[in-house]
N, C-alpha and C positions, 0 to 999 in steps of 0.2 A: 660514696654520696655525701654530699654535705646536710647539714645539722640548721637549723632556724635557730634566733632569741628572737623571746620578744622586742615587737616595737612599739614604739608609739603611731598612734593613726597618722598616717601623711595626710598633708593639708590640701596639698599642691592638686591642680585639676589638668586634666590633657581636653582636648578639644572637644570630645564628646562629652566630656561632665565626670569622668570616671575620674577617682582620685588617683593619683601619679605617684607611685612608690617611691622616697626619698630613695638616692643614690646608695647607702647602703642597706636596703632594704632588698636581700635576694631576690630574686623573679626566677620563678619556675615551667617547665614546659612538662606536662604530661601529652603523651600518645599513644591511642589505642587502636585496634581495631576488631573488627568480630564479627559473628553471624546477624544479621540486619534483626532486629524486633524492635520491639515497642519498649519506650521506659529509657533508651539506653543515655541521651543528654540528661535526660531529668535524674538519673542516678548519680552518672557524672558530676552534677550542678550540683546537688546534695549533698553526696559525699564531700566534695571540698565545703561547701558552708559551713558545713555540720562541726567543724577541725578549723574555722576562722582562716579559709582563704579565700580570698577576694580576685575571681576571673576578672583577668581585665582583656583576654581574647580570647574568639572560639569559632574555629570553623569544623563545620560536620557534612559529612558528605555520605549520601548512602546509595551504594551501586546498583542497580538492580539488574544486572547482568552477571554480578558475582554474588549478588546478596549480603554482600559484606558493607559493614558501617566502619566508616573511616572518620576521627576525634582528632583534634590537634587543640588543646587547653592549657591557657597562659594563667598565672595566678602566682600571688604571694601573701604575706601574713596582712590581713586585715588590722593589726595591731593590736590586737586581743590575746596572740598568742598563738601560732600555729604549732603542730604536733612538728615534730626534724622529719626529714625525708625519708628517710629510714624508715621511721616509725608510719608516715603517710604509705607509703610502697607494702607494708606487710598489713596496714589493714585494708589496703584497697586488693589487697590479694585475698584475703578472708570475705571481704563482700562481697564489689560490685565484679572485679576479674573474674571469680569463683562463679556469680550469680548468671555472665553473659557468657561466658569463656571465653574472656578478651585473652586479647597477647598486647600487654603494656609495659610502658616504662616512662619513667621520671627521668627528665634532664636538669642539671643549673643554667640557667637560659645565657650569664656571663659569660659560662664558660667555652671559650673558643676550640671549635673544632679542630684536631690536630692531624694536619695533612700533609704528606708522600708527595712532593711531584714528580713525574717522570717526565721526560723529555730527548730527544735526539738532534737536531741540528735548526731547526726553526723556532725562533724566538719569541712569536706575538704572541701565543698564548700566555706564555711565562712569563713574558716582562708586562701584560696586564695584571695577571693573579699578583703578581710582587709589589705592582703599584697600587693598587687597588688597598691591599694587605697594608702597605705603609701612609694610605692616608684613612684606613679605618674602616673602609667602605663595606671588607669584605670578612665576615665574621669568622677567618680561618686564622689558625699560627702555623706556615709553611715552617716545618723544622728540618724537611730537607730536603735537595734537589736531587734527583738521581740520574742518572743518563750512560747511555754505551757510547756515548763521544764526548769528546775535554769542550766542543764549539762555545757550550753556553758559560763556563763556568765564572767567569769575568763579571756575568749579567748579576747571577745568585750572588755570587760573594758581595759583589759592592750592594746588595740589598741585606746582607748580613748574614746571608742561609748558607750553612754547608754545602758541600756540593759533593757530589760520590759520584766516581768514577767507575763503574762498571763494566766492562768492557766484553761479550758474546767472543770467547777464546772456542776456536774448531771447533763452533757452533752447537758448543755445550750450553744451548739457551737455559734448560732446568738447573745448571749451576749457578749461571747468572742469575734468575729468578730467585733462588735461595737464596740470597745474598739483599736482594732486596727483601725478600719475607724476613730473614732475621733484623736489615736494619731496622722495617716498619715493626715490629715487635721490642725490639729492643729502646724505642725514642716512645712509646705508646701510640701511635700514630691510631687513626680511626678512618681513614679517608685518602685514596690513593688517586690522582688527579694525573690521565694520560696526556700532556698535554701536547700534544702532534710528536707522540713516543712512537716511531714510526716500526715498533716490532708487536709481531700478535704472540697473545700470552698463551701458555698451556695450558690444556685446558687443567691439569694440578693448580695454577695460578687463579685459572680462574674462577674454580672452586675457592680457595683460600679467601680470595678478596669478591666474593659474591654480594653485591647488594653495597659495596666497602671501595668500589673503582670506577669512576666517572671518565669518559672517553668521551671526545668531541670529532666527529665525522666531517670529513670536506664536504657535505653533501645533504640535499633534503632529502633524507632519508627514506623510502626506499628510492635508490637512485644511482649514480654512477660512481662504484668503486674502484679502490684502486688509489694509485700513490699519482694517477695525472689525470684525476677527477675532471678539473676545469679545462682540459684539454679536449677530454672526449664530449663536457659540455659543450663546449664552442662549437665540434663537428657536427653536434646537432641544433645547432642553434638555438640553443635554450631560451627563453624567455625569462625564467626568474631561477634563479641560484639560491643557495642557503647553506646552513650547515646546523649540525642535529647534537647535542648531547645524552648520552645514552648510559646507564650502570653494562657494564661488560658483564659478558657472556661467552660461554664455547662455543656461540654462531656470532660467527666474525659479523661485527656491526648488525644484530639483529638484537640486542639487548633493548630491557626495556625505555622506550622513550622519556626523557626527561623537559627532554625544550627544545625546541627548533624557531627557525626566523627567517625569512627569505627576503632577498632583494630582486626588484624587477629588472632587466637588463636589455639589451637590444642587440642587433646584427654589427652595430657602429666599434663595439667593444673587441680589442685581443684576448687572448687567454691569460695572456701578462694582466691587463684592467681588471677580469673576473677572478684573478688571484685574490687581487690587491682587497677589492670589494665581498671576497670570500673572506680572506683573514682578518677581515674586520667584523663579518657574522661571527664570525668563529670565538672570536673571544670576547664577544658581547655575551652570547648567547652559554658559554662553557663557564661566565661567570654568573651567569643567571642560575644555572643548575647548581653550581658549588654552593651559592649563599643561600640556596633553600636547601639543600640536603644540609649544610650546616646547622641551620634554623630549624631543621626538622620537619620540614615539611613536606616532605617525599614520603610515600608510602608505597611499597610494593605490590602491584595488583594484577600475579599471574606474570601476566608478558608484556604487561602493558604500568607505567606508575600514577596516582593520586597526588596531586601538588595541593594542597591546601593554602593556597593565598588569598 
């Protein structure tokens, strides 16, 4: 975890009136969450005053279906002096953690989430995250691409990302998998992005990367599975199409939902149109989910997740 100096108070105002932390002026994300009662923002809010940090976002959301209170809290040194992060994280574990029996954690809000792609022979997921990635957009540093076919690797390299060749040898898939677990251990990776990787993981895999592996579905989910989705859509002549991002699970495409989009369609359309207009949900929608779980603002609730935007 990184450390604060002091600053000086920034001048600068953002549109609401709140003052605008100078550029090097770290900015923090805490997130909690815990059993629902009374007191638990106002503790929150306190505790960072108390230690000169200055919220400049906060959304709260309390379930009352799981009872749980879900916190997502932006804040940096007020210029007085903040405590290092360090030293924030072990007294908020002696108060207010201790007090609710949260389960938290502090992030550096600059610091870019480090993410795994996977991939197999379909391209528009990948060459969106990668563009996205090189105009800023999208608050990830892909540091490698992976895949059990050589299709893409042309795409990744000229965008500067390594590229791993994996290859499913007499369908020893748990070797293959190994091999991704050690590279994403060995780069620090945080975040493992399926992105139309057209093989289901073990469920070994999918323990490992639990709550850590974002998979985008051909499909509004619940709905038609399968590798010719918009085929068996068409037989039934669907009216509106979509596709779904979801954190992976050992029930193939039943993991918790992250974000879905649907487009409305007609009888006029082939299966080839409702591709076209599918892969374009597909990776609107699978970068909608990346930039908030990067942001932190996913929370896991059960079977179901919390997006805090």
């Amino acid at each position: 975890m990184s450390t604060l100096t002091g600053q000086t108070a920034p001048a600068a105002l953002t549109a609401s009136g709140r003052p605008r932390p100078k550029p090097d002026v770290p900015v923090y994300i805490l997130t909690t969450y815990c059993p629902d009662t009374t007191g638990i923002v106002a503790a929150i809010s306190g505790f960072l005053a108390q230690r000169n940090a200055l919220i400049t976002e906060a959304q709260h959301y309390d379930d009352p279906y799981s009872n749980t209170s879900f916190m997502r809290t932006v804040f940096h040194d007020n210029g007085k002096g903040m405590p290092s992060i360090v030293e924030l994280d072990e007294a908020f574990r002696q108060t207010v953690g201790r007090e609710f029996g949260m389960t938290w954690r502090f992030y550096e809000a600059a610091r870019k989430c480090k993410t795994v792609i996977a991939v197999s022979k379909q391209g528009h997921c990948l060459n969106s995250i990668l563009h996205r990635c090189s105009t800023g957009t999208l608050p990830i540093e892909v540091v490698a691409v992976v895949s059990n076919h050589q299709d893409l690797r042309s795409l990744a390299e000229w965008h500067g990302v390594p590229y791993y060749y994996f290859p499913i040898i007499d369908g020893r898939k748990e070797d293959q998998e190994q091999r991704i677990i050690e590279l994403f251990e060995r780069l620090g990776a945080e975040l493992l992005v399926l992105a139309r990787y057209m093989q289901i993981l073990t469920p070994q895999a999918c323990e490992y990367f639990a709550d850590r592996a974002i998979n985008i579905h051909h499909s509004f989910l619940p709905g038609f599975k399968g590798a010719r989705a918009y085929h068996q859509a068409h037989a039934r002549g669907v009216k509106l199409i979509g596709a779904t991002a979801h954190y992976v699970t050992t029930d193939l495409d039943e993991g918790p939902i992250i974000e879905q989009d649907v487009e409305r369609v007609d009888h006029t359309l082939s299966p080839e149109d409702l591709a076209v207009i599918g892969s374009e949900l597909e990776t609107v929608v699978l970068n909608r989910a990346i930039k908030w779980h990067a942001e932190r603002r996913v929370f896991r609730n059960g079977n179901k997740t919390v997006v805090l935007r």
